[in-house]
C-alpha positions as CSV (number, residue, x, y, z in Angstrom):
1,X,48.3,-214.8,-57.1
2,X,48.8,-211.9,-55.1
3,X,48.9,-208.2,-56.6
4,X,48.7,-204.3,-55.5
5,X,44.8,-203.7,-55.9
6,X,42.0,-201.9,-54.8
7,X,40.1,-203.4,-52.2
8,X,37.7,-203.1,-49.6
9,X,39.2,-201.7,-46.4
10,X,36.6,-202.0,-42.6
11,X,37.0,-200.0,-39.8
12,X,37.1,-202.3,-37.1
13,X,36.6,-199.3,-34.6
14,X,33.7,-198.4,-36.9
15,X,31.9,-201.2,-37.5
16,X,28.7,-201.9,-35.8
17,X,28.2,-205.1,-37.2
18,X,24.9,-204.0,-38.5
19,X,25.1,-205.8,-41.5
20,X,23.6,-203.5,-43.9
21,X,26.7,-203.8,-46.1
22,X,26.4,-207.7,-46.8
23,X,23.2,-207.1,-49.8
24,X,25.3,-204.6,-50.6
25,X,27.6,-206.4,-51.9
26,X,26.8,-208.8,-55.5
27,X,30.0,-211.0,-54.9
28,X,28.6,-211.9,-51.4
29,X,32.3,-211.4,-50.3
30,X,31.3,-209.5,-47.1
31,X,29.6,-211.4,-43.5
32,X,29.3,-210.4,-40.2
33,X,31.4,-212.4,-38.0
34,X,32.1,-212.2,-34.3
35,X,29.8,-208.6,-34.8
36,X,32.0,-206.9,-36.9
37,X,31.9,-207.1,-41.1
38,X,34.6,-209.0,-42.8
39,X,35.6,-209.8,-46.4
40,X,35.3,-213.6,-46.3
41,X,38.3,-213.9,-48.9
42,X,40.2,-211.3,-51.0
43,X,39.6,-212.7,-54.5
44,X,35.5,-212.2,-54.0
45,X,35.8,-208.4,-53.4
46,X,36.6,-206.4,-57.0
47,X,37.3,-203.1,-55.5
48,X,34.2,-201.4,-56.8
49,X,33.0,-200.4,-53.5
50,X,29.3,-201.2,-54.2
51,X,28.9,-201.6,-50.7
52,X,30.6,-198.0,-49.5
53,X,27.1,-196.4,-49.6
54,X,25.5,-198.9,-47.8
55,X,27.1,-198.4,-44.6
56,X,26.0,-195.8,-41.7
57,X,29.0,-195.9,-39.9
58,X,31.2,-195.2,-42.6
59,X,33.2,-197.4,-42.0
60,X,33.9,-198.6,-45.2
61,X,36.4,-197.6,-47.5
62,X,38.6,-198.5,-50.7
63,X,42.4,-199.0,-50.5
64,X,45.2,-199.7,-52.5
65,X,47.0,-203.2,-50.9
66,X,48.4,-206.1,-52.2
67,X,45.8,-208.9,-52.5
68,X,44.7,-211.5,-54.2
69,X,43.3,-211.1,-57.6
70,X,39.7,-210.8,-58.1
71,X,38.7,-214.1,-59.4
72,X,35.2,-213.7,-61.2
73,X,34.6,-217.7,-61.4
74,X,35.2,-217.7,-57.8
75,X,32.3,-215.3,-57.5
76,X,29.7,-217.5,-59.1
77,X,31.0,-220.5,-57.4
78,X,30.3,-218.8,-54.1
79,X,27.4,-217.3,-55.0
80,X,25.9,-221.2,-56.3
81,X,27.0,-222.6,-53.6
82,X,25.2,-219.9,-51.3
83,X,22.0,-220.0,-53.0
84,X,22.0,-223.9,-52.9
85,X,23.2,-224.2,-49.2
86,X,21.8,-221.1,-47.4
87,X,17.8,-219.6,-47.1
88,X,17.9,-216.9,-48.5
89,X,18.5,-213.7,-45.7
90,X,15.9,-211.3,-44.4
91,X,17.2,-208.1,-45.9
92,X,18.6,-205.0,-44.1
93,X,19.6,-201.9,-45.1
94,X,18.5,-199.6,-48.3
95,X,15.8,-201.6,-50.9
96,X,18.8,-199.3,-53.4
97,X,20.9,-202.5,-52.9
98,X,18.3,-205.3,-54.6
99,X,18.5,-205.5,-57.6
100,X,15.4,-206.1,-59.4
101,X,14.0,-206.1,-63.2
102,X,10.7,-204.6,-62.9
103,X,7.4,-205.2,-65.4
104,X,6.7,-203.0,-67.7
105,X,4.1,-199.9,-66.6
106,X,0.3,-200.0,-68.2
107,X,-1.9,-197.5,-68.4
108,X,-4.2,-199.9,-66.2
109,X,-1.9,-199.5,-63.3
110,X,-3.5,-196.4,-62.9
111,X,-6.0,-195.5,-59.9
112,X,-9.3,-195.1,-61.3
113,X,-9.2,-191.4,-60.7
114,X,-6.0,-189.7,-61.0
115,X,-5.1,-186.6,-60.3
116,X,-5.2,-184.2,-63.4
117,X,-2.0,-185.0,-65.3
118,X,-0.7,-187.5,-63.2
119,X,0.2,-190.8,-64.6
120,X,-0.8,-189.8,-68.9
121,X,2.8,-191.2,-69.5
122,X,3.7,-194.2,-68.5
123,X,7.2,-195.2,-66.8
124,X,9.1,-196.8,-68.9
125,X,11.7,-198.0,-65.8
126,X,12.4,-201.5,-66.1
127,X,15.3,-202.3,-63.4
128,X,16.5,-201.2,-59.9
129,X,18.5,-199.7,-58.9
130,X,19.3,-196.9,-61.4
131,X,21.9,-194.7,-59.6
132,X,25.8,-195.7,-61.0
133,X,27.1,-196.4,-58.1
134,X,24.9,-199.1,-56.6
135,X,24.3,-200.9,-59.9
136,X,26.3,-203.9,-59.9
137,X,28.7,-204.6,-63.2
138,X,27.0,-207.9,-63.0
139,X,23.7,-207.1,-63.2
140,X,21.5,-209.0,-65.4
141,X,19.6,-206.5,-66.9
142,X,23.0,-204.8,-68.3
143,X,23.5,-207.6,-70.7
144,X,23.9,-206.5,-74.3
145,X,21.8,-203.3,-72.7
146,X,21.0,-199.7,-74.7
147,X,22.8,-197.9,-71.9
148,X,21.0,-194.0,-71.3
149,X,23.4,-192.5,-69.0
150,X,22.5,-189.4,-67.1
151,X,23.5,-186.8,-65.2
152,X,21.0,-186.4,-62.7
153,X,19.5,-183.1,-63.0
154,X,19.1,-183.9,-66.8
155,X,16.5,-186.7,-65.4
156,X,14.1,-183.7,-64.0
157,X,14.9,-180.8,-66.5
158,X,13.8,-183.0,-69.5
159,X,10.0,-183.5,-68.9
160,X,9.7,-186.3,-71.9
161,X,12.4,-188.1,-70.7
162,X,10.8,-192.0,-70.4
163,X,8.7,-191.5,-74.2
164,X,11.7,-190.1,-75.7
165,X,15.0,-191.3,-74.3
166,X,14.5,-193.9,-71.5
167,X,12.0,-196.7,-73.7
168,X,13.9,-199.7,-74.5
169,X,17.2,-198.7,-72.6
170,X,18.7,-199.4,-69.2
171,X,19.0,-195.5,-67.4
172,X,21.9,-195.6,-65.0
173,X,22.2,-191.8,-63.6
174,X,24.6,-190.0,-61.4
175,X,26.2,-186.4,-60.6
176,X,29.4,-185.9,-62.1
177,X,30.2,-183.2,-59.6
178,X,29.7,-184.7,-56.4
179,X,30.2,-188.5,-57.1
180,X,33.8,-190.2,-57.1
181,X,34.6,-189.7,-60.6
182,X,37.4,-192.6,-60.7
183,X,35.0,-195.0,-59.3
184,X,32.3,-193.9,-61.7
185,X,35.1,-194.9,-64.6
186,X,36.4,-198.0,-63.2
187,X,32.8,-199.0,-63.0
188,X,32.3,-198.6,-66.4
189,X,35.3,-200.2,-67.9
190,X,34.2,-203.4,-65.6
191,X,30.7,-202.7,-67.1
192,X,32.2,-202.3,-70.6
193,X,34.1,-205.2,-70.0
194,X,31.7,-207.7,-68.8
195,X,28.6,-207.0,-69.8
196,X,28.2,-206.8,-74.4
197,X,26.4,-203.2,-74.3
198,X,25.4,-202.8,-77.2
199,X,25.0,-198.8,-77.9
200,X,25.7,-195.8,-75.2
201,X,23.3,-192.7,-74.9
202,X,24.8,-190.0,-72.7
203,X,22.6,-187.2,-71.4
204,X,23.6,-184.4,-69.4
205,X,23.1,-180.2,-68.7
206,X,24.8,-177.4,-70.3
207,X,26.4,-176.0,-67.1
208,X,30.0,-176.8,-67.0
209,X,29.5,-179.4,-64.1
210,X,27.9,-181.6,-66.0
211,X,30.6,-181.8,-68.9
212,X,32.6,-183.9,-67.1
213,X,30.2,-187.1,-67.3
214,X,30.9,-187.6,-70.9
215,X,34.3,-187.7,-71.2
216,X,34.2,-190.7,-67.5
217,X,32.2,-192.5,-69.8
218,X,34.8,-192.5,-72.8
219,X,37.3,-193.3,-70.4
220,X,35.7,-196.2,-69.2
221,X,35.1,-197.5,-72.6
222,X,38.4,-196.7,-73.9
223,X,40.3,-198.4,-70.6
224,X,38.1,-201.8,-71.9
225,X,39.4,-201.4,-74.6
226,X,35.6,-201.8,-76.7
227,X,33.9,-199.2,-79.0
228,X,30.2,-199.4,-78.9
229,X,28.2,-196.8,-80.8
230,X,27.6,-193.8,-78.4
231,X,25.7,-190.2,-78.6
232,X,25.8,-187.4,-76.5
233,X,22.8,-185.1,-75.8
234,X,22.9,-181.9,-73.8
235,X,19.4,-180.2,-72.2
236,X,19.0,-176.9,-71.5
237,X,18.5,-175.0,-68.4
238,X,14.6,-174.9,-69.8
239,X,14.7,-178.3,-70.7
240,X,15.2,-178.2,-74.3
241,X,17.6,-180.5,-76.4
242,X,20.4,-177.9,-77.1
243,X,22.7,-180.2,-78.7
């Protein structure tokens, strides 16, 4: 069934056919064909533009057309039947585009010498990527996650951020100024949607910039219609917890 949509536009003049967009993408909708990227069918692509950043051309873009629907069960269909039919492809472009759940961080990861104060706390990072806008609403390590949400200069002007806020949560981080902010909220109603997250922890500065990451968050919960239990935090300029 055929509706208006957003959906992946390429710019045929653009297009390299470099191929650094196809990892991008977690639906596997996108291939290179006869040198030039294409969306294999319109129902694989769900308008997120995971992919968008991926591409050094810029030839990638996200349009309103009519299309048809975005058909998750089609998704993991393709995506069996790729991993059962297909070697798995040499990967190009950013690592930002694998996703990966990491092992936790010991103290015995350490060099034997480190510097002075390097490495005393350990990360506490378990996935990758962490930036909104490359994570995938799909991604396995969002399931019935303890979301830390951050604006990203609240990441380096809070110096206990892993012991205090990032154990036992999945960080995704982002600027709120100079990101898409209607991406960053249809991402997280998909997120919302899909993926059981079970509490919301939003961190950001006290500059007025930063204010606006909050309330895309609420959005995105409030267009999937769920109500998880969320906090806000804001740090201060020094670093402090102000609020």
């Amino acid at each position: 069934m055929k509706t208006m949509r957003k959906i992946l536009e390429i710019d045929e003049e653009k297009c390299d056919g470099c191929g650094q967009c196809v990892p991008g993408c977690a639906e596997g909708a996108l291939k290179v064909v006869d040198g030039k990227a294409r969306i294999i069918q319109d129902r694989l692509c769900d308008g997120l533009g995971a992919c968008i950043g991926e591409c050094p051309q810029g030839a990638l873009k996200i349009i309103e057309r009519e299309a048809d629907e975005f058909d998750e069960e089609a998704v993991h269909a393709h995506l069996a039947d790729q991993q059962a039919g297909e070697a798995p492809a040499p990967f190009q472009g950013c690592p930002s585009s694998q996703v990966q759940v990491l092992a936790p961080f010991k103290n015995s990861d350490l060099s034997p010498a480190p510097a002075a104060g390097v490495g005393e706390i350990p990360s506490e990072l378990t996935h990758w990527p962490i930036q909104i806008r490359l994570i995938p609403p799909d991604a396995p390590f969002l399931k019935q996650a303890d979301l830390l949400i951050l604006a990203d200069c609240s990441a380096v002007a809070f110096p206990m951020l892993h012991p205090k806020l990032l154990k036992g949560k999945v960080v995704m981080m982002g600027c709120p100024k100079f990101d898409d902010a209607a991406d960053y909220t249809e991402r997280f109603k998909v997120i919302f949607e899909r993926a059981e997250i079970n509490s919301v922890t939003v961190v950001f500065m006290e500059v007025p910039c930063c204010s606006a990451l909050p309330a895309i968050v609420r959005k995105g919960m409030e267009k999937a219609g769920r109500r998880v239990p969320y906090l806000e935090l804001v740090i201060g300029r020094k670093g402090e917890i102000v609020k």
